[in-house]
Residue frames relative to the residue before (quaternion, step in Angstrom):
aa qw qx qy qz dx dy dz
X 1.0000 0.0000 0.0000 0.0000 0.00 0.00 0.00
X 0.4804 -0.7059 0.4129 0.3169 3.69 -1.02 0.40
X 0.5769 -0.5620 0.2823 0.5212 3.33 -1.13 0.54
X 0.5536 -0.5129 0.4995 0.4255 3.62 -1.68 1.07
X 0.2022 0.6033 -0.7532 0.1667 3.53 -1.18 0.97
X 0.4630 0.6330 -0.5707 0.2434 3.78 -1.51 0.43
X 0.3762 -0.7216 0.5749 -0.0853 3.13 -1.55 0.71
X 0.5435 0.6338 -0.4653 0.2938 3.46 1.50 -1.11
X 0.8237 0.2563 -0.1999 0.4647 3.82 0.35 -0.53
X 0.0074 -0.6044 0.7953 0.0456 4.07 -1.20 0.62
X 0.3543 -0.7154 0.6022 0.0095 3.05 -1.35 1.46
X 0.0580 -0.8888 0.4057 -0.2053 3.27 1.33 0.34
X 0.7448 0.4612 -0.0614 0.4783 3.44 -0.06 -1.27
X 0.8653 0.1981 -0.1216 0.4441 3.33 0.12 -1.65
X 0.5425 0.4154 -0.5329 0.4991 3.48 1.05 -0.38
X 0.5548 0.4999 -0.5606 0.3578 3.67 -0.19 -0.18
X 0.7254 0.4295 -0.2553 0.4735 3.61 0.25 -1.44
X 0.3659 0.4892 -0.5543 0.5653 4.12 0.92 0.25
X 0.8698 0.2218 -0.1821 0.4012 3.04 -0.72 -1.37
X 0.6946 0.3060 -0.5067 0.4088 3.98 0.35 0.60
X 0.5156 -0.6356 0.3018 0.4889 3.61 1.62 0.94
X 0.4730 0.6769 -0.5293 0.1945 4.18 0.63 0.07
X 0.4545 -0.7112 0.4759 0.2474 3.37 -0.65 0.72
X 0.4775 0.8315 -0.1874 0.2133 3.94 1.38 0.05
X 0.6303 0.5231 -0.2534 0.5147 2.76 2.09 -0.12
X 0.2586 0.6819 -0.6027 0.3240 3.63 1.98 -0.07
X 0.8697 0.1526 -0.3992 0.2469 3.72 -0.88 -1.13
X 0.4121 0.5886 -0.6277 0.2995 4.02 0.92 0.34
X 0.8672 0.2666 -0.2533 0.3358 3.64 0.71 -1.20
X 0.5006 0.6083 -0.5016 0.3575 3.52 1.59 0.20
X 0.4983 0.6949 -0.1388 0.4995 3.43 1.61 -0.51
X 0.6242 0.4825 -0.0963 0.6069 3.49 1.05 -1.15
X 0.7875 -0.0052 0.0198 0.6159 3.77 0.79 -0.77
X 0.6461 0.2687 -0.5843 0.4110 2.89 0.17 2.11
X 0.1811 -0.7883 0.5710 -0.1405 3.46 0.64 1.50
X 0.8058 -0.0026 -0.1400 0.5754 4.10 0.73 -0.11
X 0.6753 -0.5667 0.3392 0.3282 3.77 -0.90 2.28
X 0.8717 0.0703 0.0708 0.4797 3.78 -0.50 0.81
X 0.7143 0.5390 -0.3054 0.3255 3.38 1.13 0.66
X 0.1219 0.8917 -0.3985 -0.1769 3.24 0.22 -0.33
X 0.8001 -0.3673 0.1583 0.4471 3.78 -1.56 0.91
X 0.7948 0.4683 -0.2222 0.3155 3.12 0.67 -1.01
X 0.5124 0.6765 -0.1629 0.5032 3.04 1.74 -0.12
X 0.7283 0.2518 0.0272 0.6367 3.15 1.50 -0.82
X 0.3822 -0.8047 0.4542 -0.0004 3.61 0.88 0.28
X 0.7061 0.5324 -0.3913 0.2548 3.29 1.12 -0.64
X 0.6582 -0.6296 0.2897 0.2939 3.53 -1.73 1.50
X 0.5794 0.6541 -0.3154 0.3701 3.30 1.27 -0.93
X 0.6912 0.4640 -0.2396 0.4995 3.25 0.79 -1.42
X 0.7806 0.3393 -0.3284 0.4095 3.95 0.55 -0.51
X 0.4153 0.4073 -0.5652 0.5850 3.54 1.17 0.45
X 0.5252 0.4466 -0.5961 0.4115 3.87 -0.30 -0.12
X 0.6817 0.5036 -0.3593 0.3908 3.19 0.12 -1.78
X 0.7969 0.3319 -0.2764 0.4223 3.37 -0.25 -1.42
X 0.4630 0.6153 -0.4870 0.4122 4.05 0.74 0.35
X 0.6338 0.6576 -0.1535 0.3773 2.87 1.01 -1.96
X 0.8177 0.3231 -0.0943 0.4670 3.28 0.54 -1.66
X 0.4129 0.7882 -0.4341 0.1408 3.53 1.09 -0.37
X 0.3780 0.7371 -0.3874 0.4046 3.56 1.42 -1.14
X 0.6863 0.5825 -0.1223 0.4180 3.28 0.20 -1.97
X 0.7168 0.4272 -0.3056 0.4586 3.63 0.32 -0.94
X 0.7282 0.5073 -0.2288 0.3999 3.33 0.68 -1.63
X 0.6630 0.4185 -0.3524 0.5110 3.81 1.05 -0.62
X 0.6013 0.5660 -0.4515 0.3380 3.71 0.81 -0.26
X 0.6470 0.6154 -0.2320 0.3858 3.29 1.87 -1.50
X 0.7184 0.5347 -0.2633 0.3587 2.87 1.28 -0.83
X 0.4071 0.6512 -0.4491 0.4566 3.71 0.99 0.08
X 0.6086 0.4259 -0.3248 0.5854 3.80 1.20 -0.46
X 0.2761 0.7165 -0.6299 0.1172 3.53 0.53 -0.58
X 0.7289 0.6422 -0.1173 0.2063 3.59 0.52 -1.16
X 0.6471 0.5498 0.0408 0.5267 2.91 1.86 -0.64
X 0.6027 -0.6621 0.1920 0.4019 3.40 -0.22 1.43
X 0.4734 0.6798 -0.4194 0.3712 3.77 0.97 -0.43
X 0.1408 -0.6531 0.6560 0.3512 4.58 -0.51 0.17
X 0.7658 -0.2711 0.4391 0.3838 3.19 -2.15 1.16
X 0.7429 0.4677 -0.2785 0.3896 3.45 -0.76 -1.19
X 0.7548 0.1921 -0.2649 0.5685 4.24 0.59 -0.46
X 0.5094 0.5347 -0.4587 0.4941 3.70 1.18 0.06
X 0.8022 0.3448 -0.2441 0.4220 3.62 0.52 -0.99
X 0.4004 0.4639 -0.5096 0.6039 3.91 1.28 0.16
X 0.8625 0.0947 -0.3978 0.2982 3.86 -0.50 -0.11
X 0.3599 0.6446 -0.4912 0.4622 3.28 0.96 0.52
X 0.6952 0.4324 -0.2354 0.5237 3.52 0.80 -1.20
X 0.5517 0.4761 -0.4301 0.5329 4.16 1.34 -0.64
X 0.6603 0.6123 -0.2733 0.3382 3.88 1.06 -0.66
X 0.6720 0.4321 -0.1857 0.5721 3.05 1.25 -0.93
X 0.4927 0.6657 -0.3502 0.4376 3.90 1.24 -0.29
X 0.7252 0.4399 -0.1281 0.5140 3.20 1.25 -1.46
X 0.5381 0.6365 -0.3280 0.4447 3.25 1.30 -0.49
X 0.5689 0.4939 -0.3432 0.5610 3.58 1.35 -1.22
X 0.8321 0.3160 -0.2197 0.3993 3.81 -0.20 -1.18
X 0.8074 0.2314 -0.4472 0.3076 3.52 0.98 0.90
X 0.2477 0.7702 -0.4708 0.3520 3.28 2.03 0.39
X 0.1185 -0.7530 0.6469 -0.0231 3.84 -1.38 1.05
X 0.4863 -0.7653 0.3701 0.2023 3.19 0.38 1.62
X 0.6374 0.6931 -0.0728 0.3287 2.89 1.05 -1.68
X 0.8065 0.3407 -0.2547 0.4106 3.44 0.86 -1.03
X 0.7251 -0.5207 0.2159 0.3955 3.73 1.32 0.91
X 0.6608 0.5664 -0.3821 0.3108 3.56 1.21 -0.78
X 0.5145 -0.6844 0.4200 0.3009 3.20 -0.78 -0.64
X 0.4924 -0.7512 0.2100 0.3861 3.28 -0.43 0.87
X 0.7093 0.3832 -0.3941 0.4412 3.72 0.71 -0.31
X 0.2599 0.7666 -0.3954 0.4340 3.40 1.13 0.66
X 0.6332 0.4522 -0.1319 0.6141 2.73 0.80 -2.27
X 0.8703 0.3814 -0.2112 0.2290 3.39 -0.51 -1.61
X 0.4763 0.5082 -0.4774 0.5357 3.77 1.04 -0.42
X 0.7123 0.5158 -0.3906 0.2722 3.86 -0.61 -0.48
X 0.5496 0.6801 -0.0256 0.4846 2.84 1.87 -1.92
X 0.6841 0.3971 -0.1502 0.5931 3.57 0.92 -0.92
X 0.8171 0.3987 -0.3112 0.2765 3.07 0.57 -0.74
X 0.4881 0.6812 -0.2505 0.4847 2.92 1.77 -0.40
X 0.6361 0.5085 -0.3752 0.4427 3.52 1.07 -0.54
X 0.6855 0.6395 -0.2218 0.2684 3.33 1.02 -0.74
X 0.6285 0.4694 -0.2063 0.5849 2.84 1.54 -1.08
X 0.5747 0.5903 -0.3913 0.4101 3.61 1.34 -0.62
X 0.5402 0.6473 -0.2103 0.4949 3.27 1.30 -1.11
X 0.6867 0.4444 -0.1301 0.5604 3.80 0.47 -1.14
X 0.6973 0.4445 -0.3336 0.4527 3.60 0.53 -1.05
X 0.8008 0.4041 0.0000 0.4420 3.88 0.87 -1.34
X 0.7712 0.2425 -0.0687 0.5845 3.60 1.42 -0.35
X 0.7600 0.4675 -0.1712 0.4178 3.38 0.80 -0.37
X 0.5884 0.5029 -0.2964 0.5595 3.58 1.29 -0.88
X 0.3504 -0.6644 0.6592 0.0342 3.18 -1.37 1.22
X 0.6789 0.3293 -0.0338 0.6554 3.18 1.00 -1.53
X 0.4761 -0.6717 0.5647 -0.0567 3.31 -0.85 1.50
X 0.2435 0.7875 -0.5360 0.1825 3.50 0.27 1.06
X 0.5769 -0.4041 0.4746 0.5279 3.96 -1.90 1.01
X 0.7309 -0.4817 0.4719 0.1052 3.26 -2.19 1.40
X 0.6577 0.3269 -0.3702 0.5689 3.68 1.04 -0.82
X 0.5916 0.6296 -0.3592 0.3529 3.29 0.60 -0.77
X 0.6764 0.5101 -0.1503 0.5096 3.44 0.87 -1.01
X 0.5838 0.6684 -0.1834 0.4228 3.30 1.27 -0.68
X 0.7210 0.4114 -0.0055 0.5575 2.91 0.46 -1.76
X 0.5923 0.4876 -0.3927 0.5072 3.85 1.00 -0.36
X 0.6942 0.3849 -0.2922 0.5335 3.53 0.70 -0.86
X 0.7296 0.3411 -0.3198 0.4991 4.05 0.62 0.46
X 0.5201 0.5034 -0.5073 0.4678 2.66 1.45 0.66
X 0.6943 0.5681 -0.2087 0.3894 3.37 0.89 -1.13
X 0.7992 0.1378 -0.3058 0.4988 3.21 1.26 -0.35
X 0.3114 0.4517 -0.7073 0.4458 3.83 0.51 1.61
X 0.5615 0.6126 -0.4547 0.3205 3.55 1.13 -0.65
X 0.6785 0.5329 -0.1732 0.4751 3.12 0.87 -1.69
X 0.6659 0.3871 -0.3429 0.5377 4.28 0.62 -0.62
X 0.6495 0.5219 -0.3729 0.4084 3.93 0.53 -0.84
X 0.6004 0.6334 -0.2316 0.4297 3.66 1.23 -1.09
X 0.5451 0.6359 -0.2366 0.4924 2.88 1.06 -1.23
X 0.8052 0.3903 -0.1371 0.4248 3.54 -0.06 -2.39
X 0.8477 0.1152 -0.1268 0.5021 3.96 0.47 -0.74
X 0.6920 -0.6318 0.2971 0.1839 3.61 0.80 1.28
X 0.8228 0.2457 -0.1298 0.4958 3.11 1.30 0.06
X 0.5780 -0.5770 0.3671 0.4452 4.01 -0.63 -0.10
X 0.4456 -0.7996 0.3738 0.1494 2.98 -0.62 1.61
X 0.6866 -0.3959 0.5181 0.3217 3.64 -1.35 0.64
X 0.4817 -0.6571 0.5524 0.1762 3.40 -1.35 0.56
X 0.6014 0.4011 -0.2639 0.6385 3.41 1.37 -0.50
X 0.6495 0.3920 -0.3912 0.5210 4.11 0.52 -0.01
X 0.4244 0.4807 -0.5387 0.5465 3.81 1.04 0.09
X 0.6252 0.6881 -0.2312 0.2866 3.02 0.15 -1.82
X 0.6883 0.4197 -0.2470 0.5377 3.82 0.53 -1.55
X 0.8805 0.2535 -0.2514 0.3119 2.95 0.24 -1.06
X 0.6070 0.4235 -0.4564 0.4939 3.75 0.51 0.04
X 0.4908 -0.7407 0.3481 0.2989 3.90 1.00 -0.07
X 0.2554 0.7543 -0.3578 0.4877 3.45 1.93 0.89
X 0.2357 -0.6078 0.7015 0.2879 3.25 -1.85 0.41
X 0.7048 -0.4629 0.3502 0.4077 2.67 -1.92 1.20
X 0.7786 0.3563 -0.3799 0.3501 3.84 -0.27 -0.44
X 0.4546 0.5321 -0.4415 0.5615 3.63 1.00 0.62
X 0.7937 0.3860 -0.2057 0.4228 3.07 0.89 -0.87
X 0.4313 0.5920 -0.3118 0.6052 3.70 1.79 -0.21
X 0.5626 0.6742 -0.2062 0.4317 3.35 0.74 -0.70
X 0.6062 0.3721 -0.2870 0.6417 3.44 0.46 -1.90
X 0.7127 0.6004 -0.2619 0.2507 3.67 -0.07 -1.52
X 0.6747 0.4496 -0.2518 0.5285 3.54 1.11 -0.47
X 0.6467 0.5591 -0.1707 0.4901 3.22 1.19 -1.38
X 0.6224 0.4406 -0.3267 0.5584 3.92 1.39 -0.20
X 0.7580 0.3676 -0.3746 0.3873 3.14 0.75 -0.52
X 0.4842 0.7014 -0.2924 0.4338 3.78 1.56 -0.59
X 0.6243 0.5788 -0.2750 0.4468 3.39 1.35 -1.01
X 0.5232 0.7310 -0.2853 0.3324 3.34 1.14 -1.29
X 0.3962 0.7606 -0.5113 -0.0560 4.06 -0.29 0.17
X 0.5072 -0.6983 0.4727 0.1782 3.45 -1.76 1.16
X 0.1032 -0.8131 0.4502 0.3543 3.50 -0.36 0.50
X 0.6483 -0.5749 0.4165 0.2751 3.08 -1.49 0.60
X 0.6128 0.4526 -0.3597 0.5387 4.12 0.85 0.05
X 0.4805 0.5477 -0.5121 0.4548 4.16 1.33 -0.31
X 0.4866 -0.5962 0.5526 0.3200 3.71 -1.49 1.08
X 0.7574 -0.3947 0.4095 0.3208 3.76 -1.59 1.12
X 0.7721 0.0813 0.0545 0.6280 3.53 0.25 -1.21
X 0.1848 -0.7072 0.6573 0.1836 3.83 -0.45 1.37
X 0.8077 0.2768 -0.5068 0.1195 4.04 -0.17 0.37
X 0.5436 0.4989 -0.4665 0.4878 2.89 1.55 1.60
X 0.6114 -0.5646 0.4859 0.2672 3.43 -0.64 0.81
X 0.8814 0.2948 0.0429 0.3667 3.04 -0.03 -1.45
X 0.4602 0.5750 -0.5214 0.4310 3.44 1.19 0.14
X 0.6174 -0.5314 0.4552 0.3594 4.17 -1.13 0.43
X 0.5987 -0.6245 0.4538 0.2135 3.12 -1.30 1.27
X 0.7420 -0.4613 0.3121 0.3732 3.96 -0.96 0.28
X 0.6730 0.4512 -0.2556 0.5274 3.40 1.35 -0.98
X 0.5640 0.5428 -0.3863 0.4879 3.59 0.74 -0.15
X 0.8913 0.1887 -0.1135 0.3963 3.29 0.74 -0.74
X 0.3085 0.7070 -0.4080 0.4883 3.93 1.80 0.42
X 0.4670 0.8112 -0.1176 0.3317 3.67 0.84 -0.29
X 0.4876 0.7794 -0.3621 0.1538 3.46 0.53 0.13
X 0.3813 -0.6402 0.4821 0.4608 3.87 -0.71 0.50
X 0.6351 -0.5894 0.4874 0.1077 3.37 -2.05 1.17
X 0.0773 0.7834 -0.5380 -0.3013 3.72 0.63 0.10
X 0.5880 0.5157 -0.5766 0.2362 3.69 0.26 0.46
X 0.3677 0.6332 -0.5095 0.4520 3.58 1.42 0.22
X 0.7601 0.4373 -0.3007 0.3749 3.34 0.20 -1.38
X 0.6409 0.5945 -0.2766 0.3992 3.43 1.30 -0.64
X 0.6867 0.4684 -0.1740 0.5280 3.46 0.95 -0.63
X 0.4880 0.5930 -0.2973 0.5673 3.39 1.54 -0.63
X 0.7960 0.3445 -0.2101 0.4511 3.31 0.49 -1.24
X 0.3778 0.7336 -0.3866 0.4118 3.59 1.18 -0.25
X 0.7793 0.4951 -0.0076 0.3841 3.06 0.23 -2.47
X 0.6616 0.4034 -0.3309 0.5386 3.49 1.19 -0.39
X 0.7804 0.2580 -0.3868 0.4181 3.32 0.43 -0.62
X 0.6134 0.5176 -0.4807 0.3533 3.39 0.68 0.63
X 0.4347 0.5262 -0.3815 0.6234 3.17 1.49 0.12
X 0.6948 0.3615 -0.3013 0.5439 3.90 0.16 -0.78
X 0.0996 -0.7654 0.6158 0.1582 3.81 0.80 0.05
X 0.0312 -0.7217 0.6740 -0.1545 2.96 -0.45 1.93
X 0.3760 -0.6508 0.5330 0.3886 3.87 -1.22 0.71
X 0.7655 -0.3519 0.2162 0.4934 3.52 -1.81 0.21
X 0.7369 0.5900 -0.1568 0.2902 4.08 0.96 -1.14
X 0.6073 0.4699 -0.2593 0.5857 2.82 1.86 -0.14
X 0.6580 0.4553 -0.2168 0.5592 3.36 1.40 -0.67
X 0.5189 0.5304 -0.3857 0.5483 3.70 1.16 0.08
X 0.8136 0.3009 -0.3229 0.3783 3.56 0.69 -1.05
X 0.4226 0.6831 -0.3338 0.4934 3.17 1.24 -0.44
X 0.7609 0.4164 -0.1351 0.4791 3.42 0.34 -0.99
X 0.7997 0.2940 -0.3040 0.4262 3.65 1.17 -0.17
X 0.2560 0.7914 -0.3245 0.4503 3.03 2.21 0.12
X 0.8164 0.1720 0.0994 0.5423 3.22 -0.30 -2.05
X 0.7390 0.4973 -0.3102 0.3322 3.91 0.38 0.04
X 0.5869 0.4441 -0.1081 0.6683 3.16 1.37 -1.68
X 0.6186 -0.5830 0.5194 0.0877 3.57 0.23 -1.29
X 0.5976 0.6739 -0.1611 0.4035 3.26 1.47 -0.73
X 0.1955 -0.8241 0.4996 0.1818 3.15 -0.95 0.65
X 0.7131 -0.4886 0.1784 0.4701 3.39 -0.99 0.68
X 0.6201 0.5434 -0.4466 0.3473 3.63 0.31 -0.20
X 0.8135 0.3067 -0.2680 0.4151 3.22 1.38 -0.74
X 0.3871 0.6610 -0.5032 0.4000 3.42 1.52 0.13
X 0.7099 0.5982 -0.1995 0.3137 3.15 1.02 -1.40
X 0.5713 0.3929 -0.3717 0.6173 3.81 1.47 -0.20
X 0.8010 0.3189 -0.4199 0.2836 3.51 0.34 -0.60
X 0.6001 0.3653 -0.4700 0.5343 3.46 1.00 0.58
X 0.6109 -0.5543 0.5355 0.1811 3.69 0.66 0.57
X 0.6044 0.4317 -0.3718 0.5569 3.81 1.27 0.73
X 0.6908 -0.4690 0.4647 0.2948 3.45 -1.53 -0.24
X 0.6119 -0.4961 0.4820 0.3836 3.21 -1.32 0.60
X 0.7178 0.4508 -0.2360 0.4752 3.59 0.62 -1.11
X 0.5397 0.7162 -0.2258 0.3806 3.58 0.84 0.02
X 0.5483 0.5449 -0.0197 0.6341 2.40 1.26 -2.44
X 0.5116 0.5953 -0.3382 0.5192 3.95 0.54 -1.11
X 0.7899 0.4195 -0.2986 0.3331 3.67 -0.50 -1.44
X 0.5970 0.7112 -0.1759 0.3269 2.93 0.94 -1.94
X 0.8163 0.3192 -0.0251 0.4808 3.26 0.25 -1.54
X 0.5007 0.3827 -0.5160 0.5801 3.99 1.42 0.00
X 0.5451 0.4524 -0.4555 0.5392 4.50 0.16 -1.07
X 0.7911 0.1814 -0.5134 0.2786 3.79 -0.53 -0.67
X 0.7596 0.5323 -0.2924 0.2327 3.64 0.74 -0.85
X 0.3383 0.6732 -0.4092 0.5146 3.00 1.96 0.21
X 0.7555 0.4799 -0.1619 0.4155 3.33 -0.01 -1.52
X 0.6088 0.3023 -0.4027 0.6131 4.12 1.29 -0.48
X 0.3211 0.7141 -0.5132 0.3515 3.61 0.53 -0.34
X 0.7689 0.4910 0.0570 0.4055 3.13 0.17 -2.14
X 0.6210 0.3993 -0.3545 0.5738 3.55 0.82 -0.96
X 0.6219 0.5281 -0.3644 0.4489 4.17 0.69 -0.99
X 0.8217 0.3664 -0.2139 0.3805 3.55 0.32 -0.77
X 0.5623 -0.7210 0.3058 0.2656 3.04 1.39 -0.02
X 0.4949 0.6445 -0.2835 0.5092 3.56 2.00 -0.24
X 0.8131 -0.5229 0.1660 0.1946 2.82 0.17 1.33
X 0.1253 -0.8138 0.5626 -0.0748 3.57 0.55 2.09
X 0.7747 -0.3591 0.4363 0.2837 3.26 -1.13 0.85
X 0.8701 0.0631 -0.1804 0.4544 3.52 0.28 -0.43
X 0.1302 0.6809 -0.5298 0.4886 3.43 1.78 1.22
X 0.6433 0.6969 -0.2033 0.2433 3.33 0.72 -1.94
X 0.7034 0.4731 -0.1737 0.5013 2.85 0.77 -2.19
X 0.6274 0.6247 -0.3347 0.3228 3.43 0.41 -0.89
C-alpha cells in the first residue's frame, strides 16, 4: 500500500462534536464508510477502498499524534502509529452497530499510542498506573496549551483530568525521571565535535585531596603551627606575609615553619623514616 498521505477529508467538525459528547457526527462517518448502499468496508475488504478511508481519516490521526508532540518520540513515528491505529480502527468498525466512526476510531488510536509509549518508548520502567496517568497527563497538558495559549497550571491539569495536584506533580516528575541522556551524545548536539558527556561528567573531589593531605601530615606528625601554616598557605592561599600577621609572627618565621613542616611530609612520602617510624 502507499505511504498514508491525503487531505481529501478534515474531520474537524465531527471530531469536535465527540469530544462535546454530541451524537452528530454518526451520519458524517456512517456516510464516510459506506461508499456501497448497505455495505460496509468490512464487508468488502477491498484494498483500494481502505487506502481511501485511511486518506480520508488521516487528518484525525495526525491531530491525535499530535497531543504527544511533546514527548521524546519525532512527529513523524508518532503519526505512523496513529495511522497503524486508525487502520485497526477500519478492520474493527461495525457500521451496523449505529456509532460512529470517529467515535470508534479516536479511542482506538489513542490507545495505540499510549500502547506504543507504554512498551517501546520508556527507558525508565515505571508501576503501569503510574505510567498511565503520566501519559494523561501530558496530553491534558498538550489540549489545555493548545485552549489558553500558554503552559498550563498544575492545578488546571488537575481540574480537568479530576486529580489532586500531587498526583498530578507526580505524573510530572515521573516524565521527566523517565527521560535518559546518553553519556557518548556530544555536550553541545549542534556541534559535532564538541566531547561527548563522559569526557566531561568527571570532576576532581577536593575532599580526596583533603584527606590525603590530612593523612600525611599525620603521618609526618606535624604540631598544630605547622599544620595551621601549611594549611593557610596552600588552602586559604596566603602568602607568607600574611600568614605571618595572622599568626602574629614574622615573615621569616612563617619562612622556617613551613621549610620543618615540608621536610618532615617529605619524609613521611618517601618512607625514610617519619618521626613516628622512629618512635616505633
Amino acid at each position: 500500500m502507499p505511504p498514508l498521505s491525503g487531505t481529501q477529508y478534515a474531520p474537524g467538525s465531527a471530531r469536535t462534536a465527540v469530544a462535546n459528547g454530541r451524537d452528530d457526527s454518526a451520519n458524517a462517518g456512517r456516510a464516510s464508510l459506506r461508499p456501497v448502499p448497505g455495505r460496509t468496508y468490512a464487508e468488502t475488504a477491498d484494498p483500494a477502498l481502505k487506502e481511501e478511508l485511511v486518506c480520508r481519516f488521516l487528518p484525525l490521526a495526525r491531530s491525535l499524534a499530535l497531543r504527544y508532540r511533546g514527548a521524546s518520540e519525532q512527529l513523524e513515528d508518532l503519526i505512523q502509529v496513529a495511522s497503524l491505529g486508525l487502520v485497526k480502527a477500519l478492520d474493527g468498525f461495525d457500521l451496523e452497530r449505529g456509532r460512529s466512526f470517529i467515535a470508534y476510531a479516536a479511542p482506538t488510536i489513542l490507545g495505540e499510542l499510549r500502547r506504543h509509549f507504554r512498551d517501546r518508548v520508556w527507558e525508565v520502567r515505571l508501576p503501569r498506573g503510574l505510567q498511565e496517568r503520566t501519559m494523561a497527563v501530558n496530553e491534558a497538558a498538550g489540549e489545555l496549551s493548545d485552549e489558553l495559549g500558554a503552559s498550563p497550571t498544575v492545578a488546571q491539569i488537575a481540574a480537568r483530568l479530576d486529580l489532586d495536584d500531587e498526583e498530578v506533580s507526580e505524573a510530572l516528575q515521573a516524565d521527566e525521571a523517565r527521560r535518559t541522556l546518553s553519556l557518548d551524545v556530544p555536550r553541545n548536539r549542534q556541534d559535532r565535535e564538541s566531547l561527548p558527556m563522559v569526557e566531561t561528567v568527571g570532576r576532581t573531589e577536593p575532599g580526596y585531596d583533603a584527606v590525603e593531605a590530612q593523612l600525611a601530615a599525620d603521618e609526618a606528625s606535624l604540631d598544630e603551627r605547622e599544620r595551621r601554616v601549611l594549611r593557610l598557605r596552600f588552602e586559604e592561599n596566603l602568602n607568607q606575609y600574611e600568614i605571618g600577621r595572622r599568626l602574629g609572627v614574622s615573615q621569616m618565621q612563617v619562612s622556617r615553619i613551613m621549610r620543618r613542616a615540608l621536610r618532615k611530609l617529605l619524609r613521611a612520602v618517601q618512607g625514610n623514616g617519619s618521626p613516628r617510624s622512629k618512635a616505633a
